[in-house]
C-alpha positions as CSV (number, residue, x, y, z in Angstrom):
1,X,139.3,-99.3,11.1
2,X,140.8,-101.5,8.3
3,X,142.9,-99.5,5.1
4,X,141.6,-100.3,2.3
5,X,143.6,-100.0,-1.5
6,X,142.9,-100.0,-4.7
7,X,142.6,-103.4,-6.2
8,X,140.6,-104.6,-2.6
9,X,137.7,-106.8,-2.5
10,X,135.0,-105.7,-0.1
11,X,132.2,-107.3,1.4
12,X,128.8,-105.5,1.8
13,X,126.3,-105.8,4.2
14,X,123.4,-105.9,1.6
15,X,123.9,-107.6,-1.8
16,X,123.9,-105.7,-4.9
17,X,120.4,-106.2,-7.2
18,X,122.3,-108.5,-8.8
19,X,122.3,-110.3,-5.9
20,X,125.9,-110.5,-5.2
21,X,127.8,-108.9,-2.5
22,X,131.2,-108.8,-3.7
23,X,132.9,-105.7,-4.7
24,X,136.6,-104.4,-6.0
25,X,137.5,-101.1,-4.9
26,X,138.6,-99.1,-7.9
27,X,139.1,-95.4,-6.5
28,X,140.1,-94.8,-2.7
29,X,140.4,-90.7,-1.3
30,X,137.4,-88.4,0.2
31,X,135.2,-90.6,-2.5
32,X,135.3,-94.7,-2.6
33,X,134.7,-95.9,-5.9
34,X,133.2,-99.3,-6.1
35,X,132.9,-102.5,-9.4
36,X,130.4,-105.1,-8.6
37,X,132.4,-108.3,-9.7
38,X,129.2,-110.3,-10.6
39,X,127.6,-107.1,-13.4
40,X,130.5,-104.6,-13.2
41,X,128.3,-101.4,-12.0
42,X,130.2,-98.9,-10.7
43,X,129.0,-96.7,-7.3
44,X,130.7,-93.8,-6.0
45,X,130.1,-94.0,-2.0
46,X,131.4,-91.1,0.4
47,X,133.9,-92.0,2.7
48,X,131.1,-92.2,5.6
49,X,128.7,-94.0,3.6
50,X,131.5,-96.5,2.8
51,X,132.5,-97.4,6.2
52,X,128.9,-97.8,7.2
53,X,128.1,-100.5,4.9
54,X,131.5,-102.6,3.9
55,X,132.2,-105.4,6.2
56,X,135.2,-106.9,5.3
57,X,138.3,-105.9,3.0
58,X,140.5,-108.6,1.4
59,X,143.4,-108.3,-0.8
């Protein structure tokens, strides 16, 4: 399993409804809080849910 940091970008398996798949973690703990780069939502994904459906971590 990969560490991921604050300040990350991580790939998705699905894109976002803005149809990009690109996201910067903002938050890391029991919670992983993600920012869509294309629209700037914001998602709060449990750590399970997290490592089910990021695919790649890049600094």
């Amino acid at each position: 399993m990969t560490t991921v940091n604050v300040g990350d970008t991580v790939t998705t398996r699905k894109p976002h409804a803005c149809g990009c798949d690109k996201w910067t973690v903002v938050r890391v703990g029991a919670d992983f809080k993600l920012k869509c780069l294309k629209c700037g939502h914001v998602v709060m994904l449990d750590s399970d849910k997290f490592h089910k459906v990021a695919q790649i971590a890049t600094k």
